[in-house]
FIMARVO-451601 format. One line per 3 residues: number of its first residue (from 1); their letters; for each residue x, y, z of C-alpha. Coordinates in Angstrom, 1 decimal, padded with zeros to 4 digits. Layout:
<sites>
NUM = A = X/Y/Z ~ ...
</sites>
This chain:
<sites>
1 = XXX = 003.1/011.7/-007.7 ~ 004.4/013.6/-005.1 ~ 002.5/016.6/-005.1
4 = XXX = 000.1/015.8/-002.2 ~ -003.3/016.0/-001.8 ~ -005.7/018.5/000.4
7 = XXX = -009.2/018.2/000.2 ~ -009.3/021.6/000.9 ~ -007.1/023.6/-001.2
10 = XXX = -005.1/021.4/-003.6 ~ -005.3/019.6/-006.2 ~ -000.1/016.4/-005.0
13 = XXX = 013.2/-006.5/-016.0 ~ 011.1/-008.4/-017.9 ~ 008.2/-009.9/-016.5
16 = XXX = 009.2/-013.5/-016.9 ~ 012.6/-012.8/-014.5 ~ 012.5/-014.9/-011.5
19 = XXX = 012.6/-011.1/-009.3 ~ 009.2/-010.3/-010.9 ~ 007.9/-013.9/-010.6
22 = XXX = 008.9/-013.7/-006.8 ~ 007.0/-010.2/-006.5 ~ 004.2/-011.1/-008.5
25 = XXX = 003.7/-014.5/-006.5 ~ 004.2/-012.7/-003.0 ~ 001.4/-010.3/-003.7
28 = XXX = -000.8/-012.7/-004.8 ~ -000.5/-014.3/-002.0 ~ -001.5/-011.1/000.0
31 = XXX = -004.4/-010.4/-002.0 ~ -005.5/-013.2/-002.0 ~ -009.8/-013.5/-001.8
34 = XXX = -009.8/-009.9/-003.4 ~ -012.2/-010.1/-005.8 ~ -014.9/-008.7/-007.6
37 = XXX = -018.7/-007.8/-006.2 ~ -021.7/-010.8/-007.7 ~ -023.9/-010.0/-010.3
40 = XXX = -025.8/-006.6/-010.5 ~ -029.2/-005.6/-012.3 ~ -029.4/-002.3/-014.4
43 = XXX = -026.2/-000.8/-016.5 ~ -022.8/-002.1/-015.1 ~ -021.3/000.1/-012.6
46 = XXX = -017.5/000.9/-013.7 ~ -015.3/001.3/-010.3 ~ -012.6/004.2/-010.6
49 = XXX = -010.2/004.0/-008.2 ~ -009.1/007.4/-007.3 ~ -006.1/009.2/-005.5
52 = XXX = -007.5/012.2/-003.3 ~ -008.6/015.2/-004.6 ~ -011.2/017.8/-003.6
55 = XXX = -014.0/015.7/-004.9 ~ -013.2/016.7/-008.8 ~ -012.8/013.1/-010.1
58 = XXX = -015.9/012.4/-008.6 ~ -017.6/015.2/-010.3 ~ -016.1/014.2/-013.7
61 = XXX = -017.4/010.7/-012.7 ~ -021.1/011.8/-012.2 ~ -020.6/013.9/-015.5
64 = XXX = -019.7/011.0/-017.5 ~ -021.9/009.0/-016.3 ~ -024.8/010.9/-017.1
67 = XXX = -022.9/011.8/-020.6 ~ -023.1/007.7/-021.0 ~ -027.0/008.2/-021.4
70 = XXX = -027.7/005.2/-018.8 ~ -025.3/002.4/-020.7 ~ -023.3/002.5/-017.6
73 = XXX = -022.5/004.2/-014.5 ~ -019.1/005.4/-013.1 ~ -018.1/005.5/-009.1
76 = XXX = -015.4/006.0/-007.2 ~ -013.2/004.8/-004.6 ~ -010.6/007.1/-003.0
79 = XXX = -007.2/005.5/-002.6 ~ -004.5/006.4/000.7 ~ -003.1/009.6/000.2
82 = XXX = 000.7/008.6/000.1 ~ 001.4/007.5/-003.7 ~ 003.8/004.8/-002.4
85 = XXX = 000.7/003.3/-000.4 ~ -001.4/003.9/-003.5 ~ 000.3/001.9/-005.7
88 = XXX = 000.6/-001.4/-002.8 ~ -002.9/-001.1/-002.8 ~ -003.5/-001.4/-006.6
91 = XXX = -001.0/-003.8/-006.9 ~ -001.9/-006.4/-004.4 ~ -005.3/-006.4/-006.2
94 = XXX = -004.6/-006.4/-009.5 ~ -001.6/-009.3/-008.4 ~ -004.9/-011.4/-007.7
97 = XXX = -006.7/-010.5/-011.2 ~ -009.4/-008.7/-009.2 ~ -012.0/-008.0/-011.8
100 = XXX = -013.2/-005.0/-009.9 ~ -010.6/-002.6/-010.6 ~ -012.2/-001.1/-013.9
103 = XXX = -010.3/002.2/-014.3 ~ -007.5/003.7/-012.1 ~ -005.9/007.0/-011.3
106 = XXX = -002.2/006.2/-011.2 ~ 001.2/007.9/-010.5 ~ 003.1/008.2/-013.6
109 = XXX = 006.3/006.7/-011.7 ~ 004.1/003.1/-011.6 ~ 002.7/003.0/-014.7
112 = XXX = 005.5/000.8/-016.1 ~ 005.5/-001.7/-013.6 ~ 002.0/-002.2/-013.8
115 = XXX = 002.6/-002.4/-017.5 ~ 005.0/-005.0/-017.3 ~ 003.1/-006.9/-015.2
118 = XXX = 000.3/-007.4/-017.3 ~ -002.1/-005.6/-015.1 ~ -003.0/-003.0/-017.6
121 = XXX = -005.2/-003.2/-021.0 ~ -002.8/-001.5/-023.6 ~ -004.7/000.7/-025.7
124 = XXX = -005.3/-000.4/-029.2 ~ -003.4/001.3/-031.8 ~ -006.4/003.0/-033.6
127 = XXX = -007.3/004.2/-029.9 ~ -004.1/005.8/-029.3 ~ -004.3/009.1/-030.9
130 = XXX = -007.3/010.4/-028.6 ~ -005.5/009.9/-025.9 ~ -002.4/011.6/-027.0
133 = XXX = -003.1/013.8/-029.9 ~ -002.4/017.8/-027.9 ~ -000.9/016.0/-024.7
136 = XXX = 002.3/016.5/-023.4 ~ 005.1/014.7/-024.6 ~ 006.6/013.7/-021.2
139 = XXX = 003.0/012.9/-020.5 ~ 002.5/010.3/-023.3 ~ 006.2/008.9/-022.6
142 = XXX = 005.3/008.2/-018.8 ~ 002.5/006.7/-020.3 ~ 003.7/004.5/-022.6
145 = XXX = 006.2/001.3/-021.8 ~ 008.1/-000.8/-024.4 ~ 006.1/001.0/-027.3
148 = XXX = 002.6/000.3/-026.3 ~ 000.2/003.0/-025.0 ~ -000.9/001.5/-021.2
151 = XXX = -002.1/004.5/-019.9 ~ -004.2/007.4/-020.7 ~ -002.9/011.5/-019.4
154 = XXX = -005.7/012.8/-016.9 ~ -003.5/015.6/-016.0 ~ 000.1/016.9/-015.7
157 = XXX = 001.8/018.7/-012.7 ~ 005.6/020.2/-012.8 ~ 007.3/022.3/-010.5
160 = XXX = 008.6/025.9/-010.7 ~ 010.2/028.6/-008.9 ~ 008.1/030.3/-006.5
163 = XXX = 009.6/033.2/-004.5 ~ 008.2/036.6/-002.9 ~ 009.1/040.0/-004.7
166 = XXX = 010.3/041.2/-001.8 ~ 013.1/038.8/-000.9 ~ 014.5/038.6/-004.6
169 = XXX = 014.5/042.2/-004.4 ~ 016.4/042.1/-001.0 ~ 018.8/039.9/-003.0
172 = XXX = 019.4/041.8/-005.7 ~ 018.1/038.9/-008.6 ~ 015.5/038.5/-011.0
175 = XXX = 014.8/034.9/-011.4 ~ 013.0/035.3/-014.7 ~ 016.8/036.5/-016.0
178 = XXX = 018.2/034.5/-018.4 ~ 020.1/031.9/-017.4 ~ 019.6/031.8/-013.7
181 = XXX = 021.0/029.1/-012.0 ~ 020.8/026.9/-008.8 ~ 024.0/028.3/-007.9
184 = XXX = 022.8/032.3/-008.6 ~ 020.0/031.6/-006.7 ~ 021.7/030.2/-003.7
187 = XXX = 024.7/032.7/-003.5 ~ 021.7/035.4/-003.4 ~ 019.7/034.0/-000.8
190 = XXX = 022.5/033.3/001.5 ~ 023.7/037.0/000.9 ~ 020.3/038.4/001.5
193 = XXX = 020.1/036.0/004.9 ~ 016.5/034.4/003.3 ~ 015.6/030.6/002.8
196 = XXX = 015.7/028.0/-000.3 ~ 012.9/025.8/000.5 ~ 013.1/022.3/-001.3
199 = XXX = 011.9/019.0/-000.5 ~ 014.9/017.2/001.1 ~ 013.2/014.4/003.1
202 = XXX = 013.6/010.8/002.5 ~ 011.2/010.4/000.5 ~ 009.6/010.4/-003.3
205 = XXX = 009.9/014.5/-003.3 ~ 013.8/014.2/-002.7 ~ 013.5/011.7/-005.5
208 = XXX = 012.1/014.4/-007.7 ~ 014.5/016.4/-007.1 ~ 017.6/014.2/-007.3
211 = XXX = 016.4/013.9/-010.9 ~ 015.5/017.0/-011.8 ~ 018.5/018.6/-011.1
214 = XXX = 020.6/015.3/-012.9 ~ 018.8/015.7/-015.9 ~ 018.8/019.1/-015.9
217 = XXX = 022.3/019.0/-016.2 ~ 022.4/016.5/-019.3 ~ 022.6/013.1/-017.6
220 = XXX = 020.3/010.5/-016.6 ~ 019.8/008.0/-013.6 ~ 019.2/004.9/-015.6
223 = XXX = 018.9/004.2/-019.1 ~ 017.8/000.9/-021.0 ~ 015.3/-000.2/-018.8
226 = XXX = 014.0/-002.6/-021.0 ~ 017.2/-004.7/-019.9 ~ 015.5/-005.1/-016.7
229 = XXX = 018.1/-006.3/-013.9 ~ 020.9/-005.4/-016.4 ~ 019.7/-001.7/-017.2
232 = XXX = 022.5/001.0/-017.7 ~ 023.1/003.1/-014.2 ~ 024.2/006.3/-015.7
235 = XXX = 024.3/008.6/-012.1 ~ 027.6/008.2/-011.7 ~ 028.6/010.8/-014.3
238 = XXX = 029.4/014.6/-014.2 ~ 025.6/015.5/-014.2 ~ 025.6/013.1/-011.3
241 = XXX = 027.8/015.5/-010.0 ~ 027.0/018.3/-010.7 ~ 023.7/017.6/-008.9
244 = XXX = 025.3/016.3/-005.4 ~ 027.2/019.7/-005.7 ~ 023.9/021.6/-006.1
247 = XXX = 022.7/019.5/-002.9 ~ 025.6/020.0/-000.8 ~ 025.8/023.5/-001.8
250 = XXX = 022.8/024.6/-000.4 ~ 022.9/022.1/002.7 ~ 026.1/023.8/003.4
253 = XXX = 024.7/027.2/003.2 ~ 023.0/030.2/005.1 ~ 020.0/029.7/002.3
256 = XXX = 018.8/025.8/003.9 ~ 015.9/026.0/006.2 ~ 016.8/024.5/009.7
259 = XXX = 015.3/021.2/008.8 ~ 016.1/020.6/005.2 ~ 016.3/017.2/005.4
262 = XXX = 013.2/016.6/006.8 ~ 011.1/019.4/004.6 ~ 008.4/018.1/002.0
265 = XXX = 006.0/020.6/000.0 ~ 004.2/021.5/002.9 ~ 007.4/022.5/005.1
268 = XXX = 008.8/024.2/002.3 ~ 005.4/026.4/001.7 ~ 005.4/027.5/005.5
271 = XXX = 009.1/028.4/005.3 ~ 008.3/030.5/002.3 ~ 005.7/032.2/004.5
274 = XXX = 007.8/032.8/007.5 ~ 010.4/035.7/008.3 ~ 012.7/034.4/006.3
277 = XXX = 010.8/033.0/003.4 ~ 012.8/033.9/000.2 ~ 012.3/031.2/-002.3
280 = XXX = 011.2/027.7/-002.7 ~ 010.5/024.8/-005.8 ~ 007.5/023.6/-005.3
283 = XXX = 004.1/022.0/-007.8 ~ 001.2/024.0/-009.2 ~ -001.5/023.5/-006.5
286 = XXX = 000.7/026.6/-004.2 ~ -001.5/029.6/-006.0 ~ -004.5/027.5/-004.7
289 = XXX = -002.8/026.9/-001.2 ~ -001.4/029.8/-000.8 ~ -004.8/032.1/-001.7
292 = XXX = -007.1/029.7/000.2 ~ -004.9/029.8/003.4 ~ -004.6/033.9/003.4
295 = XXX = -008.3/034.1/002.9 ~ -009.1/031.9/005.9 ~ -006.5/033.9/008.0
298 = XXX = -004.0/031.0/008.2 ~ -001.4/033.0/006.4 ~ -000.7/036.9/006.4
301 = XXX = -003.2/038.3/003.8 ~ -000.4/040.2/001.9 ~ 002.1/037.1/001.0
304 = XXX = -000.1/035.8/-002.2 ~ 000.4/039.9/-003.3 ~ 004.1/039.5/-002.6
307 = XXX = 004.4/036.0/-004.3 ~ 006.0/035.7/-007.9 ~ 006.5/032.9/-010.1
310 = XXX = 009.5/031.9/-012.5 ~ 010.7/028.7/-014.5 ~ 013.0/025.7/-012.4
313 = XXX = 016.4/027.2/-012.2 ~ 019.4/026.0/-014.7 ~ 021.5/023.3/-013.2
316 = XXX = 024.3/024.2/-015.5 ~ 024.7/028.1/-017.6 ~ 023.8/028.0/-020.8
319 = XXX = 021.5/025.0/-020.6 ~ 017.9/024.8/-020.4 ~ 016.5/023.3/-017.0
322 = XXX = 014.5/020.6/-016.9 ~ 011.7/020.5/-014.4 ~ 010.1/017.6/-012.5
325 = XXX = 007.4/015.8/-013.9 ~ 003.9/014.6/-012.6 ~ 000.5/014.0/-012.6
328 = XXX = -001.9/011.4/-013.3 ~ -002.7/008.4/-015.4 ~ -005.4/006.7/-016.0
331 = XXX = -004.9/002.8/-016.8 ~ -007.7/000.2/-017.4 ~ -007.3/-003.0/-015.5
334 = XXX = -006.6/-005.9/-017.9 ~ -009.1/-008.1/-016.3 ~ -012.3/-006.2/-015.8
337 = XXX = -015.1/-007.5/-017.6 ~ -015.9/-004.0/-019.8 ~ -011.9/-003.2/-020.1
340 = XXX = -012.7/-003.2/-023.9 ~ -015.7/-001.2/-024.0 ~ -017.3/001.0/-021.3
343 = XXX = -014.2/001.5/-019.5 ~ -012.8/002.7/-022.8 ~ -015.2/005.3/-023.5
346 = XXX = -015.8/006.5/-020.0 ~ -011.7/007.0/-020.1 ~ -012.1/008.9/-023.0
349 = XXX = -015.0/010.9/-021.3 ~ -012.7/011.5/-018.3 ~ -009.9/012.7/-020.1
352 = XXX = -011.7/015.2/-022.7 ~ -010.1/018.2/-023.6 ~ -013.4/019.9/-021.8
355 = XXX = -013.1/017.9/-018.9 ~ -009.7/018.1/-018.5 ~ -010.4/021.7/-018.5
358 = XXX = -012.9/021.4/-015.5 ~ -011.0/019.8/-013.3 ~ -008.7/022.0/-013.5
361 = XXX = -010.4/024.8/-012.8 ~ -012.5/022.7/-009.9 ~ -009.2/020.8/-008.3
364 = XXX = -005.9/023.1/-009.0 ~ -004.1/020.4/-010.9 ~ -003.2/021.3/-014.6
367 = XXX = -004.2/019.5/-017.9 ~ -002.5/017.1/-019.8 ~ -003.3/018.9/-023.1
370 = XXX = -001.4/021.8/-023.6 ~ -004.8/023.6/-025.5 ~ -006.2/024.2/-022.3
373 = XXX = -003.7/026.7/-020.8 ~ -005.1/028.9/-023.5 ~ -008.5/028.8/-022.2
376 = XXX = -009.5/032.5/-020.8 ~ -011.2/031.1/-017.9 ~ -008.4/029.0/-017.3
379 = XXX = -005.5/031.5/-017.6 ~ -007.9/033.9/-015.1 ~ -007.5/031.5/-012.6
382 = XXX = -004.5/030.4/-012.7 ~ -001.8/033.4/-014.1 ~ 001.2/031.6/-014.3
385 = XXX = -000.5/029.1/-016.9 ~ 001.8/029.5/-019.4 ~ 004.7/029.1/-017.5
388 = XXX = 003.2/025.4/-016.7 ~ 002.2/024.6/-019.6 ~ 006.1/025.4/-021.3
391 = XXX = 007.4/023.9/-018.1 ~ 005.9/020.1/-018.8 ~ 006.5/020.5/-021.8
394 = XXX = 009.8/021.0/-021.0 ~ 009.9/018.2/-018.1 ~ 011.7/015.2/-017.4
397 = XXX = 010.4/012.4/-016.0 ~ 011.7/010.2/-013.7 ~ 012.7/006.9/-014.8
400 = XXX = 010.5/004.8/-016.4 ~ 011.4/001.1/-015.0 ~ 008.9/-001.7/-013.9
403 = XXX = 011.4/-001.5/-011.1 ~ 011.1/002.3/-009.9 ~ 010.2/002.2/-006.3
406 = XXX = 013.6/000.1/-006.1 ~ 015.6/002.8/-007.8 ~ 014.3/005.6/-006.6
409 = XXX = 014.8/004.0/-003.0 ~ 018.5/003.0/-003.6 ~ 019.1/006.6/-004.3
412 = XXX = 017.5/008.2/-001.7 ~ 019.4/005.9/000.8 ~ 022.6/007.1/-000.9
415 = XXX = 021.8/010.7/-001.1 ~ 020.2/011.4/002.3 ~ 020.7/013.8/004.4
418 = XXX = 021.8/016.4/002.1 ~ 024.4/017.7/003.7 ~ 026.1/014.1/003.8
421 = XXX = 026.0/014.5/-000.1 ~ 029.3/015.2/-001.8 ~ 029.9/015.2/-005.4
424 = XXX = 033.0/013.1/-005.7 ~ 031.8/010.1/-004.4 ~ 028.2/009.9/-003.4
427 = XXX = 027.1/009.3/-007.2 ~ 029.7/006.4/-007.6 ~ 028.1/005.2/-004.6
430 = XXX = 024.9/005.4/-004.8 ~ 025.1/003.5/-009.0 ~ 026.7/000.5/-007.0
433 = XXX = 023.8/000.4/-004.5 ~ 021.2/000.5/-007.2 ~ 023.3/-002.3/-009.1
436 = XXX = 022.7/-004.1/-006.2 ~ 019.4/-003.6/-005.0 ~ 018.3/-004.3/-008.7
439 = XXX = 020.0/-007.7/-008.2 ~ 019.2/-008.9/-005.1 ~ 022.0/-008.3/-003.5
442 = XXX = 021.5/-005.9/-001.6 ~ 018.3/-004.7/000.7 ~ 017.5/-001.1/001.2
</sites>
């Protein structure tokens, strides 16, 4: 998940190969005397481990617990704020079978590794359809690894185009035309001498949009990741191309912030805000952000009135775009002691149509279930609803491998900066690398 966190504001192979085996062994060894708390009197206390928020997961927690009528209580532990540093934390534990880890809030990106590693309960197949029944497609799909069900969809998160009315005006565009592209957008923001924020670092929101724009323009990074070590690299195609062209096109131009390829969300959202904010991609918690800052005086009070909203550009004319997907999961740990019971219900509690609907409203981040965008209260807050809601319906994950965090580093290393991207040879590159690092033969 890349869309951050503010407590403020916002919201952000097969198991048996010997690569696995080495991974799995190595983090035992880390984790080792991790384990769960002694006995306890009264109703068992389920531990949800949670990744930052404004305090809404712990509300939901207190709600369902007292929903449980006293047959058990929920509480909550509040993982890093770095997803990466999430998911070594979770891992390293669940590597040692800690029983303690009874529910967890997890990235989408790491569901399958978990999966594959046999950390997770799946869900039964006569449990499945409460947990997907109204949700998102690319929500159930992240979810789900080698046709089982491992995870259930808290919420959802995509990103769209966020720009001020001014500056397209400036530029001449409307970027709720149809078909507006990456390139249309960047010609007119270089002419109009205003900015293209993105998220360029090195880092999982360059990731995000690496992808984006590659499927977006009909290809894929990897495909047939069931074939673990031996999955197909597919970036090295003309969508692969396409993309670096995109990159190096607005590296290259008058539209790139001065430090492009060290922008996340955050860097992008101030250069939206400053003399030459124009336009930037960024996730759902900027209305939030954005409103919260000029009410405490941190931004100019008349930017959230200047601000406008429209889908994720078109990577290529004619084609629909396919936005970034994100969110949060929740999985069960496979070897808590009420994995098949209380943590089963209190999941279900957690991820309620109502509840989903609460958080959203409390914390910023949208619902997994599409129903809830049609909620008065919820489209109140939050106008550009439906534009969310068709735009994860719409997304594309990112791939779903037990071995993500080595793909998605391999291309990074290949890709970055941006403006050393060039479309005729940094996807051919960049397949080989992830070949390699997939392999062991190579170390990023």
């Amino acid at each position: 998940m890349v869309e951050r966190t503010r407590t403020r504001t916002r919201y952000g192979g097969s198991r048996g190969s010997g690569r696995g085996a080495r991974a799995t062994i190595a983090l035992a060894l880390l984790a080792s005397g991790l384990s769960a708390c002694g006995g306890e009197s009264g109703p068992p206390t389920l531990s949800w481990y949670i990744n930052p928020d404004n305090g809404g997961q712990a509300r939901l927690a207190e709600a369902c617990t007292k929903a449980a009528g006293g047959k058990y209580r929920i509480a909550t532990s509040v993982l890093p704020n770095d997803a990466t540093q999430q998911r070594e934390q979770l891992i390293r534990r669940l590597a040692a079978k800690d029983s303690g880890i009874d529910i967890m809030s997890l990235d989408p990106v790491f569901v399958a590794e978990a999966a594959n590693a046999g950390f997770l309960r799946p869900f039964e197949e006569s449990e499945k359809a409460q947990f997907t029944e109204g949700v998102f497609p690319p929500a159930v799909e992240n979810s789900t690894w080698e046709g089982k069900l491992y995870a259930a969809p808290f919420w959802a998160n995509t990103q769209i185009l966020w720009y001020r009315k001014s500056a397209a005006q400036k530029a001449g565009i409307d970027p709720k035309a149809a078909d507006f592209t990456w390139d249309k957008l960047i010609d007119a923001a270089a002419r109009a001498g205003v900015t293209v924020g993105v998220q360029a670092n090195r880092y999982e929101g360059y990731m995000v949009w690496i992808n984006a724009l590659i499927e977006s323009a009909g290809g894929r990074i990897i495909s047939a990741a069931e074939r673990g070590d031996d999955a197909a690299i597919e970036i090295d195609s003309p969508a692969g191309r396409q993309a670096a062209a995109i990159i190096a096109k607005l590296a290259g131009s008058k539209a790139a912030g001065p430090t492009m390829s060290t922008d996340d969300e955050e860097a992008a959202r101030n250069l939206l805000n400053g003399p030459r904010g124009g336009f930037m991609v960024n996730w759902g918690y900027i209305w939030r952000a954005q409103n919260g800052d000029a009410k405490d005086g941190v931004i100019d009070k008349s930017i959230p009135g200047d601000m406008d909203w429209a889908r994720y550009p078109r990577a290529v004319a004619g084609q629909e775009s396919k936005p970034p997907f994100g969110g949060i999961e929740l999985g069960i740990g496979n070897y808590g002691e009420h994995k098949d019971t209380f943590a089963v219900e209190a999941v279900r509690c957690i991820t309620s149509a109502d509840n989903m609907k609460k958080y959203m409203i409390d914390s910023g981040n949208p619902a997994a279930r599409a129903s809830v965008y049609d909620d008065p209260e919820v489209r109140k807050e939050f106008p550009m609803a439906g534009l969310i809601r068709d735009s994860i319906n719409s997304a594309a994950p990112r791939p779903i491998t037990p071995y993500y965090t080595d793909v998605s580093g391999a291309v990074q290393s290949r890709w970055h900066p941006p403006g050393s991207v060039n479309p005729q040879t940094t996807p051919g590159e960049s397949a080989t690398f992830i070949r390699q690092v997939l392999r062991d033969q190579a170390l990023l």
